[in-house]
N, C-alpha and C positions, 0 to 999 in steps of 0.2 A: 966431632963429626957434625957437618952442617946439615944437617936432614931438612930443610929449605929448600937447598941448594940440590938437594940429594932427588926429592920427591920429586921437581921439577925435570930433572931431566931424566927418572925414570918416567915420568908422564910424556913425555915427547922421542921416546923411543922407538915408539912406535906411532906417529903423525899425523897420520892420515887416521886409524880410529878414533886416538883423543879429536881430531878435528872434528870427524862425526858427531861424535856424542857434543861439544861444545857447538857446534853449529845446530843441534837440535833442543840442550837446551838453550840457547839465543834465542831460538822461535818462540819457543811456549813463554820465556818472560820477556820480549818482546811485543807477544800481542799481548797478553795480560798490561802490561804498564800501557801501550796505545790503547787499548780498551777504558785504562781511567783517568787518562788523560783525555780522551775524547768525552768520556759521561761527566765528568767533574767540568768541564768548560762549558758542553753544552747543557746541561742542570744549571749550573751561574748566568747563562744566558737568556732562559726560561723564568728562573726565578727574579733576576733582575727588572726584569719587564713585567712581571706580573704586577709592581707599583703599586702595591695596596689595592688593586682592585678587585673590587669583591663580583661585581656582576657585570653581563654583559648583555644589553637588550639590543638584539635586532629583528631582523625580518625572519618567518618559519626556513628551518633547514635541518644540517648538522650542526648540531652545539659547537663539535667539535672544531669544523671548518669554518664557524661564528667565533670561535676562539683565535685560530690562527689567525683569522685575517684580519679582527679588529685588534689585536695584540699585540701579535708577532709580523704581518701582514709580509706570508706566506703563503695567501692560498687567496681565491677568489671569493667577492662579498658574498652573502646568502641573498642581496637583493636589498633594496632602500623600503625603508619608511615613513611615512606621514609622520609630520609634527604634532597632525592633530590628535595620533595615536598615542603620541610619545611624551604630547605635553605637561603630562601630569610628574612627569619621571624628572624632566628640564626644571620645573619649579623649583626656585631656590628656597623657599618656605616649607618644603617636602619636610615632615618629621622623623623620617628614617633616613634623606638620604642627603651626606656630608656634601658632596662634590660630585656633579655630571659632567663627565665629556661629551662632548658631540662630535661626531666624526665625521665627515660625506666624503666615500672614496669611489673609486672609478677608473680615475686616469692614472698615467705614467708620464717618466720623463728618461729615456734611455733607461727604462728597468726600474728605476726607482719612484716610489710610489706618492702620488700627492696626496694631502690631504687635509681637508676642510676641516678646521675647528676653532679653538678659540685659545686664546695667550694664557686660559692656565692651563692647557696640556703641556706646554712646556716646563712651567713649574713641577707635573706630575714626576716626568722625569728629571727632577733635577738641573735644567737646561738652561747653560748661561751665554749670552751673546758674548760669541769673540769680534766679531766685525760687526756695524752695523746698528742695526735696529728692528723692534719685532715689525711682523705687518702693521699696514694702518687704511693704508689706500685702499682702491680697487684692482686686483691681480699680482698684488707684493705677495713677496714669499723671503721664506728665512727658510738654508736648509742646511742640512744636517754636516757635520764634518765630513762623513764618508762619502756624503752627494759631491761637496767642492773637491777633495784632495782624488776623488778616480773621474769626477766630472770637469776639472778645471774650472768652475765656475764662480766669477767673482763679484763684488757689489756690482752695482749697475748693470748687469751681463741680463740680458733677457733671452727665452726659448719659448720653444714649443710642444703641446705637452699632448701625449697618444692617449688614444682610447683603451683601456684594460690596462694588462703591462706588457702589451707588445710593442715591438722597437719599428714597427713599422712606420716610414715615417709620409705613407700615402696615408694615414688614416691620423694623422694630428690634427688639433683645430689652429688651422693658419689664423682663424679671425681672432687669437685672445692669445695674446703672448703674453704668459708671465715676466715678471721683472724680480731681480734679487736682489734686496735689500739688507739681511740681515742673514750672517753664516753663523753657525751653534759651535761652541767647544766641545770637544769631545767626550762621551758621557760611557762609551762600551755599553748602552741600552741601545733597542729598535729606533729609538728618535734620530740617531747616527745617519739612518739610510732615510731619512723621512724628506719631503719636499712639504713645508706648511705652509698654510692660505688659509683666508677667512671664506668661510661657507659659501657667504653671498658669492663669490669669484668662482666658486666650482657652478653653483648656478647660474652664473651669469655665460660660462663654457661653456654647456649644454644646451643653452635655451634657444629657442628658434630667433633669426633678427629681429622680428618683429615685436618680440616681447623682451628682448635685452635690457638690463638695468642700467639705467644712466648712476654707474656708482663709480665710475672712476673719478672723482674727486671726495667720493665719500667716506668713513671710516669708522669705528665702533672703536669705542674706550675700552681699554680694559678690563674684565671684570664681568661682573652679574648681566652688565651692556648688551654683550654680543649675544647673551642668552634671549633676555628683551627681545632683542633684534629677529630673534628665530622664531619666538612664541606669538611674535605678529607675523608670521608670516604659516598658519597653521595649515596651509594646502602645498608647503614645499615640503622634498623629501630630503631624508640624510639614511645615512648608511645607518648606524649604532648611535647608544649610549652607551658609555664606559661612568659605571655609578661606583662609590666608596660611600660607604655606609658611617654613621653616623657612632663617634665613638663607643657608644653603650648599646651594641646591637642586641636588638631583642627577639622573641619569640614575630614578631610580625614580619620585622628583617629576614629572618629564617626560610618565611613562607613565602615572600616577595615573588622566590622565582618558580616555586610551584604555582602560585595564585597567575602571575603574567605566562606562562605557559599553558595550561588549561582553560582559563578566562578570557583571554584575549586572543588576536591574530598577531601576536609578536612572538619570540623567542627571548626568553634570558637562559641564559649560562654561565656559570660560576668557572670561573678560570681555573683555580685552584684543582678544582675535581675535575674537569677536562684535560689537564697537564697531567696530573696523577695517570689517567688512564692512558693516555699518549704514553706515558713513561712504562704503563706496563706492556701496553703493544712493541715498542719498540723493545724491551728488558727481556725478551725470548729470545729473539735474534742476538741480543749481546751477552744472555745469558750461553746461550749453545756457543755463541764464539770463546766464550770465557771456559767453559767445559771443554774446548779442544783443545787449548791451551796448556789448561789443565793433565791434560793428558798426554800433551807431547812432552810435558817438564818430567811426568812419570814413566814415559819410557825411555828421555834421556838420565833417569836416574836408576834407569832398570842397565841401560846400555854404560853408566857410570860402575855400576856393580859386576857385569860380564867382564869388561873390557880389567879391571883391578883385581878381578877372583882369577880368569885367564893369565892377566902379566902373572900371578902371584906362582901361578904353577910352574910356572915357564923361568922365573927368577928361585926359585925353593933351593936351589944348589947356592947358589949366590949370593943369599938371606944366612943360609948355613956356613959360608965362609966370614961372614962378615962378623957373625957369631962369635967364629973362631979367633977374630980378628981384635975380641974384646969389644961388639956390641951388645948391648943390655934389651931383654925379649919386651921393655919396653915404648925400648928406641924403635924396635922392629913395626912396633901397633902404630907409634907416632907419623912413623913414616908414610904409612898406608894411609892411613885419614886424616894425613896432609894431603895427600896425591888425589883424593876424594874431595876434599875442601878445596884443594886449588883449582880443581874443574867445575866445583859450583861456582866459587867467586869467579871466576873468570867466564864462565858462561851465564852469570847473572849482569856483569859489568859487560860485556858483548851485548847482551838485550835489552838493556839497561840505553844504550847510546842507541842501539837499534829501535827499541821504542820511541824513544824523545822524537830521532832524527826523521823516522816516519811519519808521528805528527807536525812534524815542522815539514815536510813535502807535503803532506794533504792539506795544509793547515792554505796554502794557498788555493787550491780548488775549492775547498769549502768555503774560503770567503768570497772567492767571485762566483759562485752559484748560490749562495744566502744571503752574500753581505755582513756576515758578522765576522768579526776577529777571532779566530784560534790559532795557536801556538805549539810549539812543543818543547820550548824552553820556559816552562813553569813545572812546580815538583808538588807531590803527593805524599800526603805522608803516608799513604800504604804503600808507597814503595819498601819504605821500611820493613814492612811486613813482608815484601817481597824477597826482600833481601833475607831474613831469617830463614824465612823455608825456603829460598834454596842453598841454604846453610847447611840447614837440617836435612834436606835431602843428600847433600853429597855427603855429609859426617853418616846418614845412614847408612846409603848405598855401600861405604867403604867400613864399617863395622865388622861382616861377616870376614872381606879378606883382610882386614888388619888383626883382628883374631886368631884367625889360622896360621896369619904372620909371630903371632905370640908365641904361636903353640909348634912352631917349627922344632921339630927332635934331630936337633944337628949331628947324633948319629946313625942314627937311620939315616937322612937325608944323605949325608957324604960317603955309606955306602952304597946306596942302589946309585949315586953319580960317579 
């Protein structure tokens, strides 16, 4: 007796129920797996970027939205700062702090966002020229892979670049076209979407004609330079610093950004603990999505259990011929939580492709409205975990009638039939 063969097509007997219960549980481990394939990508996203940076000094605001935008640049600046404010922070002789980024943001380019800083932000994130060369001149730019491959844009190719990140393009500055010099490999960090320039060229955008900087043939080295370059110029403003602390941080490190918060007219913000809390605002809403989930898989294990105790009654004459027919009362238990088992696996592998395949349709929306890459052909190893319990739910659900299947009294039974 093939009981495989057998379980199968008492499970499709009746078609349209098995379909129910398998199309409901599909749902609940469907969004369960899109729920961890969307938190595991966008957590790698988040933490990828965070780049060892320990602090974030800008202008008074939200930590929070001083986090996004000088990190992930998602959201709108808090507002610029004086160098004169900040210079103590830029100091490369600082004894607490390893490496300062400087940032000055503002502009756009079709969405994508510029930004003034210096040639070791590209270091930060691991950033290696595929074409080209870094900035040098006045108004070069080097940018990110994800800017050329949706932007089409190539060495020598120059634009124009909008004020905020609006695409409008009545509101560009016609008088200062950038030029691209140098396009980045592909790194899956924020650097991907970035448009980079030296400071001086986002200043030099902004400034009225009369005070424009005759820097188009000028250029800043490498290095500690560009920093130089900005500590003489202590009445210009920049967006942020992005600081990394000094390998043996200490009790002073600690206090940094309590001391620049309360003592000064700046902001600092620890990336680290602004993401954390982002992660638990957002951990409500996927926590409740993940609890309905949860609860559709247990009412298709409740509906696994009706739909098997019902056929069981309904087949008891049937069970008791087969009896008759020389099967063993433990073929009878076999059979039943096979028929149990086969509708969890097969309505885990239904959710299972329904998951992925869901994050592979949004995986398009979410990258042209953030610009990052996600997927839904990468795997998790709690899927694994997913797969067992709903293992265990159909062996459970089908326990009580494969039991009763045991305990069929094939006399009784073939006379009241």
């Amino acid at each position: 007796m093939n009981l495989l063969k057998l379980s199968w097509k008492n499970l499709f007997a009746k078609p349209l129920s098995t379909l129910l219960t398998l199309v409901l549980f599909a749902l609940g481990v469907g969004l369960i797996i899109f729920l961890i394939l969307f938190n595991q990508q966008l957590q790698n996203k988040f933490n990828s970027n965070l780049a060892s940076i320990d602090l974030v000094i800008g202008a008074k605001g939200s930590p929070l939205q001083l986090i996004l935008c000088n990190m992930y640049h998602i959201d709108a600046p808090t507002g610029n700062i004086k160098i004169e404010e900040a210079k103590a922070f830029l100091n490369p002789n600082h004894p607490l702090i390893d490496k300062a980024y400087p940032l000055s943001l503002g502009d756009s380019y079709q969405g994508f966002r510029i930004v003034g800083t210096t040639h070791e932000f590209v270091d930060l994130y691991k950033g290696k020229i595929a074409e080209g060369h870094l900035w040098g001149h006045h108004a070069e730019t080097v940018i990110g892979s994800l800017v050329a491959e949706r932007k089409g844009l190539k060495i020598g190719d120059t634009f124009l670049s909008n004020h905020g990140l609006l695409e409008d393009v009545d509101m560009n500055h016609g008088d200062h076209p950038f030029k691209v010099v140098g396009i980045l490999k592909p790194t899956d960090a924020v650097i991907d979407q970035l448009i980079l320039t030296s400071t001086e060229s986002i200043w030099d955008v902004h400034a009225p004609h009369e005070d424009d900087h005759d820097h188009e043939e000028e250029g800043h080295d490498h290095g500690d330079n560009e920093i130089d370059f900005l500590l003489k110029n202590p009445d210009k403003e920049i967006t942020s610093i992005l600081v990394r602390f000094t390998g043996k941080t200490n009790y002073q490190a600690l206090n940094m950004q309590r001391g620049i918060n309360e003592n000064t007219d700046l902001q600092a913000a620890s990336p680290a603990i602004e993401i954390n809390r982002l992660y638990n605002l957002m951990g409500v809403g996927e926590r409740a999505l993940r609890m309905i989930a949860i609860l559709i898989i247990i009412v298709s294990g409740l509906s696994i259990f009706i739909s098997l105790y019902n056929a069981l009654k309904e087949r008891k004459y049937e069970l008791a011929l087969m009896r008759t027919m020389g099967a063993y009362r433990s073929q009878m238990l076999w059979m039943i939580l096979l028929e149990g088992l086969i509708m969890a696996i097969v309505g885990f592998v239904a959710g299972w492709v329904l998951g992925h395949a869901g994050m592979e349709v949004m995986s398009g929306s979410l990258r042209e409205e953030y610009n990052y890459r996600f997927t839904g052909w990468i795997f998790n190893d709690q899927e694994w975990i997913i797969l067992v319990i709903s293992i265990g739910i159909g062996i459970i659900s089908a326990i009580i009638p494969a039991w009763n299947a045991y305990r069929t009294d094939i006399v009784h039974t073939l006379t009241e039939g």
